[in-house]
N, CA, C and O atoms as a Tinker XYZ file with bonds, in Angstrom:
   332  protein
     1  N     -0.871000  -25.772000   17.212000    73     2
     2  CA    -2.126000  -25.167000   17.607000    64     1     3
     3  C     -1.953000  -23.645000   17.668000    63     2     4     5
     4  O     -1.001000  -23.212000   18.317000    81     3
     5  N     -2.584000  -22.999000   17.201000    73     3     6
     6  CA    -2.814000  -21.035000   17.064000    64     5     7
     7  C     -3.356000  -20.887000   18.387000    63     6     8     9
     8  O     -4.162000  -21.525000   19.065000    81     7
     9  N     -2.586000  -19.727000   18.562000    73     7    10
    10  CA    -3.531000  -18.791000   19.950000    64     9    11
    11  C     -4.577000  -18.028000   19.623000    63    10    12    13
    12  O     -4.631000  -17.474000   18.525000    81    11
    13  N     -5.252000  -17.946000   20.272000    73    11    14
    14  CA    -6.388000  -17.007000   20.244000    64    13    15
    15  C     -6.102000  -15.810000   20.084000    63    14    16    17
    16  O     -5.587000  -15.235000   21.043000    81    15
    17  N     -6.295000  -15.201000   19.076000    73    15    18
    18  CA    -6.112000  -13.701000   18.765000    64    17    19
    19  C     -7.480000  -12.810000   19.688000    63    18    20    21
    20  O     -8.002000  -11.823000   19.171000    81    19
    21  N     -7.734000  -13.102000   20.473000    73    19    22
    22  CA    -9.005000  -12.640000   21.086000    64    21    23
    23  C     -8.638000  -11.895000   22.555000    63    22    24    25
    24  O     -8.395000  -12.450000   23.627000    81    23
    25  N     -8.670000  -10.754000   22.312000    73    23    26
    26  CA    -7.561000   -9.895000   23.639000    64    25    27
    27  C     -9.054000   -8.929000   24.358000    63    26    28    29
    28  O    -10.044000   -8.516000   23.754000    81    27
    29  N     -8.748000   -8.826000   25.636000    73    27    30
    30  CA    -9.958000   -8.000000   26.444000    64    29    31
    31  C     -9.098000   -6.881000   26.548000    63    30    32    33
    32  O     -7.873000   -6.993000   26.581000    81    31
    33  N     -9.973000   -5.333000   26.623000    73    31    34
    34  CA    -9.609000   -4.412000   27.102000    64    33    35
    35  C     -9.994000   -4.055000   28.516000    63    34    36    37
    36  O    -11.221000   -3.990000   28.594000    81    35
    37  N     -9.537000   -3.860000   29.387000    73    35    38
    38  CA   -10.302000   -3.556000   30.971000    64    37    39
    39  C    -11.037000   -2.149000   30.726000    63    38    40    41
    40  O    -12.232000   -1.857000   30.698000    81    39
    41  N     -9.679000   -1.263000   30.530000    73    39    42
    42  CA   -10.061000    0.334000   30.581000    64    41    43
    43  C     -9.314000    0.979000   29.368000    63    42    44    45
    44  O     -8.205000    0.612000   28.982000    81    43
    45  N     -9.929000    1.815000   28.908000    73    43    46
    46  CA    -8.933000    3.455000   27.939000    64    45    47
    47  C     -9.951000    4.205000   28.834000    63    46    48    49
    48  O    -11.175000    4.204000   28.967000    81    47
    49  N     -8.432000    5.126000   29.632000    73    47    50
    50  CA    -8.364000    6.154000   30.310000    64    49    51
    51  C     -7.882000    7.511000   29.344000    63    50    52    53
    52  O     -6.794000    7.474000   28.768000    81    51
    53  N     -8.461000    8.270000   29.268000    73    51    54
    54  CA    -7.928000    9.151000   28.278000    64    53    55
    55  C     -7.841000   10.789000   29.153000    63    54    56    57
    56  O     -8.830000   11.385000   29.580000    81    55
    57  N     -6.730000   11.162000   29.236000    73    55    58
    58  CA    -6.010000   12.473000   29.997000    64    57    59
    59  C     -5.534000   13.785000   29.625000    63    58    60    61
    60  O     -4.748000   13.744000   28.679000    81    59
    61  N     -5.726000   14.710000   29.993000    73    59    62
    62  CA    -5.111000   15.744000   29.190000    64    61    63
    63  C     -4.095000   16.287000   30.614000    63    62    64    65
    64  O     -4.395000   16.688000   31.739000    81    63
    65  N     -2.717000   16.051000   29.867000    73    63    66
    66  CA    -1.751000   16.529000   30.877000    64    65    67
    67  C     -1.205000   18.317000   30.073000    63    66    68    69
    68  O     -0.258000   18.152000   29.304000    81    67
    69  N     -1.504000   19.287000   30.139000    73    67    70
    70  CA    -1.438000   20.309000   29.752000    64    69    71
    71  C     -1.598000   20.390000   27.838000    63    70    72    73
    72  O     -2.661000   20.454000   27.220000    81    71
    73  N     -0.338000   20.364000   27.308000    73    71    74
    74  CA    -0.548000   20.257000   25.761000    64    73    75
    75  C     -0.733000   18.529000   25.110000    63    74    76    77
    76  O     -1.185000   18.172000   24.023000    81    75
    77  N     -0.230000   17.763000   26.165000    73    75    78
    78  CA     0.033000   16.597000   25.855000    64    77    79
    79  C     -1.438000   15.446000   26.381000    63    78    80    81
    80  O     -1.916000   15.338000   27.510000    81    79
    81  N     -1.824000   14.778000   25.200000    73    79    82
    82  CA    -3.554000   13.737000   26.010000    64    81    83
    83  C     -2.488000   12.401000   26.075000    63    82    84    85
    84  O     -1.500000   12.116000   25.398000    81    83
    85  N     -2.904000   11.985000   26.776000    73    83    86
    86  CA    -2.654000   10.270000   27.131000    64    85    87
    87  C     -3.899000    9.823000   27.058000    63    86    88    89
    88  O     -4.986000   10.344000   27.306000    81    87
    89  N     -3.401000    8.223000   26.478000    73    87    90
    90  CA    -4.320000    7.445000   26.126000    64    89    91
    91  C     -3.858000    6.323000   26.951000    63    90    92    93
    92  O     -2.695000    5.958000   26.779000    81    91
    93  N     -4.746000    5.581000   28.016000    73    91    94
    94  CA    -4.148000    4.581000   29.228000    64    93    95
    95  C     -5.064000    3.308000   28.792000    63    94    96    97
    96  O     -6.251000    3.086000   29.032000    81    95
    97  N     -4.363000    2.757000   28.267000    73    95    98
    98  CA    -4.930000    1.148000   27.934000    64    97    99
    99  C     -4.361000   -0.221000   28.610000    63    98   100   101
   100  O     -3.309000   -0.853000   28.518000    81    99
   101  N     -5.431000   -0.349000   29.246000    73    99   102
   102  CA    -5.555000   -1.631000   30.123000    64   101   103
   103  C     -6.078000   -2.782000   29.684000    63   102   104   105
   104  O     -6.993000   -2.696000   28.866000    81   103
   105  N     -5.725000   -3.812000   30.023000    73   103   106
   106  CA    -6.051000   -4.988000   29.515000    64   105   107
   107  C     -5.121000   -6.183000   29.335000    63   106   108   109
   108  O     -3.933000   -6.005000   29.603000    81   107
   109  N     -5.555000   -7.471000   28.882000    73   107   110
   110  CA    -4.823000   -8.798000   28.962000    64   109   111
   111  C     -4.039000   -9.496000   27.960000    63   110   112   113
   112  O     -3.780000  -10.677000   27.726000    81   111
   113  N     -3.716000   -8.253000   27.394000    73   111   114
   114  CA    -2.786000   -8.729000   26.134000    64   113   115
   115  C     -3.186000   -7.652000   24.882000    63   114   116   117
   116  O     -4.274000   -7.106000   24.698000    81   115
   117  N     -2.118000   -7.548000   24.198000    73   115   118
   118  CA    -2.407000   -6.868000   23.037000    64   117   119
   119  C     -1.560000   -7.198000   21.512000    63   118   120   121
   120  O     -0.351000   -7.246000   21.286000    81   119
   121  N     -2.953000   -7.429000   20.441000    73   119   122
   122  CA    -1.877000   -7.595000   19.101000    64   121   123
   123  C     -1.444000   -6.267000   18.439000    63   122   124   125
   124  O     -1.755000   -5.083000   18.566000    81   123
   125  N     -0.581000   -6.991000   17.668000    73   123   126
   126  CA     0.583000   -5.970000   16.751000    64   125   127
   127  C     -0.364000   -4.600000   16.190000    63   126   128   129
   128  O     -1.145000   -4.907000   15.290000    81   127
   129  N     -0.380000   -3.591000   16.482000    73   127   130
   130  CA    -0.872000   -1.909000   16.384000    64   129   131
   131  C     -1.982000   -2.338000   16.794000    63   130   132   133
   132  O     -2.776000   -2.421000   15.857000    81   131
   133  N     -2.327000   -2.593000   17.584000    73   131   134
   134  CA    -3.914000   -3.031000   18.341000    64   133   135
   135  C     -3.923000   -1.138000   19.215000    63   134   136   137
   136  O     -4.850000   -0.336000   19.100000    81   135
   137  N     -2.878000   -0.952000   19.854000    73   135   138
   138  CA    -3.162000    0.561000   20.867000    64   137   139
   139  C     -3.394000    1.089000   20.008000    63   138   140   141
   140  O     -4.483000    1.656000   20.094000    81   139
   141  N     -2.451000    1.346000   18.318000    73   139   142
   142  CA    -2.059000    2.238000   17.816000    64   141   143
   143  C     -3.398000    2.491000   17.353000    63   142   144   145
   144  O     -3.792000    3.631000   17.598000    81   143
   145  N     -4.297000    1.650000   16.681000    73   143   146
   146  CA    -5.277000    1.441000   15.946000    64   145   147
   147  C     -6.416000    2.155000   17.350000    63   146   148   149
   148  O     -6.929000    3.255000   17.142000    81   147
   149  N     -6.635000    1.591000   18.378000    73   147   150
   150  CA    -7.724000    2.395000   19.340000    64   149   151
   151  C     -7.241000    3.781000   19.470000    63   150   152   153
   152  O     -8.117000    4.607000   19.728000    81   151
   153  N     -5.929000    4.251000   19.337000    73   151   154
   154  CA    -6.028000    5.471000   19.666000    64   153   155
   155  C     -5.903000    6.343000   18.185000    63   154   156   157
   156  O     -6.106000    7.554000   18.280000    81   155
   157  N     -5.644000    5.904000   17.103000    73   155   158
   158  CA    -6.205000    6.483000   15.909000    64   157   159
   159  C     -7.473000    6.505000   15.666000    63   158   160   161
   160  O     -7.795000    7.618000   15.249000    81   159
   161  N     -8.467000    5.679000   15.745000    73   159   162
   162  CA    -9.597000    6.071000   15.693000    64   161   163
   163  C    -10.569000    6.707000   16.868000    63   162   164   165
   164  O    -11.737000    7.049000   16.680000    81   163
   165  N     -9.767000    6.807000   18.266000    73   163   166
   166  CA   -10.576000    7.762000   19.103000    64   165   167
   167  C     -9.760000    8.944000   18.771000    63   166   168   169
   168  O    -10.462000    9.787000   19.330000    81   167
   169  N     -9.136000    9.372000   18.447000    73   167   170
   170  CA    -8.506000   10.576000   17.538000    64   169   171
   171  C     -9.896000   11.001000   16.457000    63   170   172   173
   172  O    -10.532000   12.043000   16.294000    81   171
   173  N     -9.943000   10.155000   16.083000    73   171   174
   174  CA   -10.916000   10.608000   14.234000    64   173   175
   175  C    -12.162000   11.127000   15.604000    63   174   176   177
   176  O    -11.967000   12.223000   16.129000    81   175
   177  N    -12.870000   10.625000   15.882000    73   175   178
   178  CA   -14.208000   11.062000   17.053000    64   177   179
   179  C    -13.659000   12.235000   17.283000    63   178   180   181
   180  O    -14.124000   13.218000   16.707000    81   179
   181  N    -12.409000   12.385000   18.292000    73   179   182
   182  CA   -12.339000   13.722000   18.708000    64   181   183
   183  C    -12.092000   14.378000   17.415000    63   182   184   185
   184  O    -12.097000   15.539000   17.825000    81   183
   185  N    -11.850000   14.491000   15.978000    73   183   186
   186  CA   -11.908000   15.537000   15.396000    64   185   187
   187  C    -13.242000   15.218000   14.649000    63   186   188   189
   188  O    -13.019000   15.665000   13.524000    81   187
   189  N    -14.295000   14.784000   14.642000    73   187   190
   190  CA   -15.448000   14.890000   14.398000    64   189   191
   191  C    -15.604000   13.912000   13.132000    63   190   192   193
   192  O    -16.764000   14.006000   12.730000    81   191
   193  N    -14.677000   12.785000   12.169000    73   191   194
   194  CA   -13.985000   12.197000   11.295000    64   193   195
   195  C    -15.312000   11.200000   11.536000    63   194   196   197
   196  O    -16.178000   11.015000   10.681000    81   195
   197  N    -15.300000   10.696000   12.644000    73   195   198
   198  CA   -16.088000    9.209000   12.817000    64   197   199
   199  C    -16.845000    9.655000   14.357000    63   198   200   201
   200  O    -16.356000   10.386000   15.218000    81   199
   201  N    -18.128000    8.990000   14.381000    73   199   202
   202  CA   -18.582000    9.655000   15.509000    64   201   203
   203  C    -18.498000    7.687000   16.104000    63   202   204   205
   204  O    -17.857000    6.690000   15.772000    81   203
   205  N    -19.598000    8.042000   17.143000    73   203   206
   206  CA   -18.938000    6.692000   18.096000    64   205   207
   207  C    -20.010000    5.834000   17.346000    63   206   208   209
   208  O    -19.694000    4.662000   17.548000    81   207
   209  N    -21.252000    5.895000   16.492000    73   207   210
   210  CA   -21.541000    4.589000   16.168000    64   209   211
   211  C    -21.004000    4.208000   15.271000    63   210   212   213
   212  O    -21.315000    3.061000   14.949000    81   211
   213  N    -19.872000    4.969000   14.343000    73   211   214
   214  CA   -18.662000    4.275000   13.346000    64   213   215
   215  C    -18.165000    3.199000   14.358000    63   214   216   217
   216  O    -18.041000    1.995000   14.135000    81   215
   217  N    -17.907000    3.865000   15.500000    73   215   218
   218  CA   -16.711000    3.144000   15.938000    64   217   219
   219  C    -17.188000    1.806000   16.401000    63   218   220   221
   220  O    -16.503000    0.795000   16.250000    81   219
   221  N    -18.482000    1.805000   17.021000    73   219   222
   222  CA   -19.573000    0.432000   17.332000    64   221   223
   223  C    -19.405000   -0.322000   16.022000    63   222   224   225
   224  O    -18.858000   -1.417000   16.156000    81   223
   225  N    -19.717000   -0.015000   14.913000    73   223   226
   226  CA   -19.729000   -0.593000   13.526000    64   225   227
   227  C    -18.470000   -1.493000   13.121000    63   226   228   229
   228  O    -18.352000   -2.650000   12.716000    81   227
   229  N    -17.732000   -0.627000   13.361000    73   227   230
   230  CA   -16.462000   -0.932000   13.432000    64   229   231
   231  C    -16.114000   -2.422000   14.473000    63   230   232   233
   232  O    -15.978000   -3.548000   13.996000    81   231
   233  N    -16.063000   -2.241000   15.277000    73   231   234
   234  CA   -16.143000   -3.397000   16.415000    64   233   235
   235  C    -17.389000   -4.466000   16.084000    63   234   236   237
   236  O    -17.118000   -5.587000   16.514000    81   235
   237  N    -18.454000   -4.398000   15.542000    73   235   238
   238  CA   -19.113000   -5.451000   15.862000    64   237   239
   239  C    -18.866000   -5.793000   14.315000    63   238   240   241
   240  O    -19.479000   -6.853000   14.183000    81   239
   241  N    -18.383000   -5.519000   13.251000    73   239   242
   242  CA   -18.173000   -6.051000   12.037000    64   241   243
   243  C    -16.497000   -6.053000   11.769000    63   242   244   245
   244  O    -16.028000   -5.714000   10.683000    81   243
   245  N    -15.801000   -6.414000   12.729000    73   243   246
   246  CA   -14.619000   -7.379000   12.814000    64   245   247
   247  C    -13.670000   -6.920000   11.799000    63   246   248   249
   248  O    -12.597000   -7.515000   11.901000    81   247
   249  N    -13.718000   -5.858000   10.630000    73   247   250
   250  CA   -13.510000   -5.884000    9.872000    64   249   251
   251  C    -12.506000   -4.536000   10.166000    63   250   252   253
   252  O    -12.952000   -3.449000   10.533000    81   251
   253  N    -11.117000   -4.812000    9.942000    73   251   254
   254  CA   -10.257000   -3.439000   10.363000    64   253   255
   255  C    -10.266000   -2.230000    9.541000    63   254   256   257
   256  O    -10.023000   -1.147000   10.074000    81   255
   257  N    -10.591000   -2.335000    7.965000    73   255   258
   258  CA   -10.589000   -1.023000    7.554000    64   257   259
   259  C    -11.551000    0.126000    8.072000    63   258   260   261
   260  O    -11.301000    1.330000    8.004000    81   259
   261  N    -13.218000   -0.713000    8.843000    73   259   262
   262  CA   -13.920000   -0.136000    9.246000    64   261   263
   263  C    -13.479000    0.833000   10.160000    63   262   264   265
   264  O    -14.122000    1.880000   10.237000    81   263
   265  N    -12.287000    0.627000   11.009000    73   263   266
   266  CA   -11.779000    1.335000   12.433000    64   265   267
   267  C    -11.363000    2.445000   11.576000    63   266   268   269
   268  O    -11.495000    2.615000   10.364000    81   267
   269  N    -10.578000    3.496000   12.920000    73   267   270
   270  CA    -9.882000    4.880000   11.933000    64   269   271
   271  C     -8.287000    4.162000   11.778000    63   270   272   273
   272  O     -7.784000    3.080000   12.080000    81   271
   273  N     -7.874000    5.298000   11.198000    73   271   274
   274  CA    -5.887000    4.800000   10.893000    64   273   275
   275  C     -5.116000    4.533000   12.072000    63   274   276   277
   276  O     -5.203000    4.771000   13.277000    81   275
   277  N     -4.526000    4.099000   11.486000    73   275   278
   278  CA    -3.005000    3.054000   12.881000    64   277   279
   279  C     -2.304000    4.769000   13.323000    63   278   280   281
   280  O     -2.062000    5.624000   12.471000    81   279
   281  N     -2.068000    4.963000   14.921000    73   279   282
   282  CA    -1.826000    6.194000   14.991000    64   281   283
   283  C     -0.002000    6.222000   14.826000    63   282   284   285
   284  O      0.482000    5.115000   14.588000    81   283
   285  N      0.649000    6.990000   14.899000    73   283   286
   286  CA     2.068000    7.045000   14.826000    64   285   287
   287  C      2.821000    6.495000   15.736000    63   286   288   289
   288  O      2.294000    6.774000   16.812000    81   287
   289  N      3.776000    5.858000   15.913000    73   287   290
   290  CA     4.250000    5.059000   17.181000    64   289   291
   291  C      5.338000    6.524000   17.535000    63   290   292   293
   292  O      6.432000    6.257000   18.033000    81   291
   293  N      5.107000    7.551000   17.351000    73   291   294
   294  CA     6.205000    8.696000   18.004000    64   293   295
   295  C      5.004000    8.788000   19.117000    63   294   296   297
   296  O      3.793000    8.658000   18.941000    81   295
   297  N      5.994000    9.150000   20.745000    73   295   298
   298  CA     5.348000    9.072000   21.946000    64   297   299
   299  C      4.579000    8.038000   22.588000    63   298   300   301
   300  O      4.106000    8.111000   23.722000    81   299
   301  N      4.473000    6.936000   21.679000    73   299   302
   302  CA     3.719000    5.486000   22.220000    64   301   303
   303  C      4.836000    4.710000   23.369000    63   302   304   305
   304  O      6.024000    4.588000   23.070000    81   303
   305  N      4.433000    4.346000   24.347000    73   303   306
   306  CA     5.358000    3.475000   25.466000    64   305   307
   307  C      4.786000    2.843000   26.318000    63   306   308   309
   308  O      3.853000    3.210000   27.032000    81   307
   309  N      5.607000    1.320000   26.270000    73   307   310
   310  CA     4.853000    0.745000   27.185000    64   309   311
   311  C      4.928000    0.748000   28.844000    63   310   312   313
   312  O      5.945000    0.207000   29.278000    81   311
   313  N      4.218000    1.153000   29.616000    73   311   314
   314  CA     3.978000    1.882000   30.972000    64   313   315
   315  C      4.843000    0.554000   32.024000    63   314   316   317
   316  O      5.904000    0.577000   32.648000    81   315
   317  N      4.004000   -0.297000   31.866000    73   315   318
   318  CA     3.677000   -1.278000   33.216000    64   317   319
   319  C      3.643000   -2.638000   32.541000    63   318   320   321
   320  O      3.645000   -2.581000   31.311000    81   319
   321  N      3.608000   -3.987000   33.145000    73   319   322
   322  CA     3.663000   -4.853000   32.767000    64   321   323
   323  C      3.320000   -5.572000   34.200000    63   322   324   325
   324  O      4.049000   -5.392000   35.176000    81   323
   325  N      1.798000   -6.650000   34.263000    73   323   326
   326  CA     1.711000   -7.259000   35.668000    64   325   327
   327  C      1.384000   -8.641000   34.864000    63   326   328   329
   328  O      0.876000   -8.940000   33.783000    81   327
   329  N      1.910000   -9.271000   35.900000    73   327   330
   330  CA     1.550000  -10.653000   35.873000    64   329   331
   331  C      0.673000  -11.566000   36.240000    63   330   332
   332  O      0.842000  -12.745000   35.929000    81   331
């Protein structure tokens, strides 16, 4: 039997710690470049690439090329882990 590939996000908290933004993603599981992929395409928005009803489009037509690019895994880490 397959698992459900079907993951909730709670929150993206997004921070600017002087030169450096954090991107704080919460939620109940995550697939393979699933962060990388939300924080590449809220990247494209902030440089004006895709505005946010791409990104609606994107999400309600399931379809991944619609999203922006998988972002770089340099500085990606995983924080916390609850049970």
């Amino acid at each position: 039997m397959k698992k459900s590939a079907v993951r909730r996000i709670d929150t993206i908290d997004i921070q600017r710690c002087g030169d450096e933004v954090r991107f704080v993603v919460s939620g109940d599981g995550f697939l393979y470049n699933m962060v990388r992929i939300i924080v590449g395409t809220l990247l494209e928005v902030g440089a004006h690439r895709m505005s946010a009803e791409d990104v609606r489009y994107a999400l309600d037509s399931k379809v991944r090329e619609n999203a922006g690019p998988t972002a770089p895994a340099q500085g990606l880490c995983l924080w916390e882990v609850f049970y």
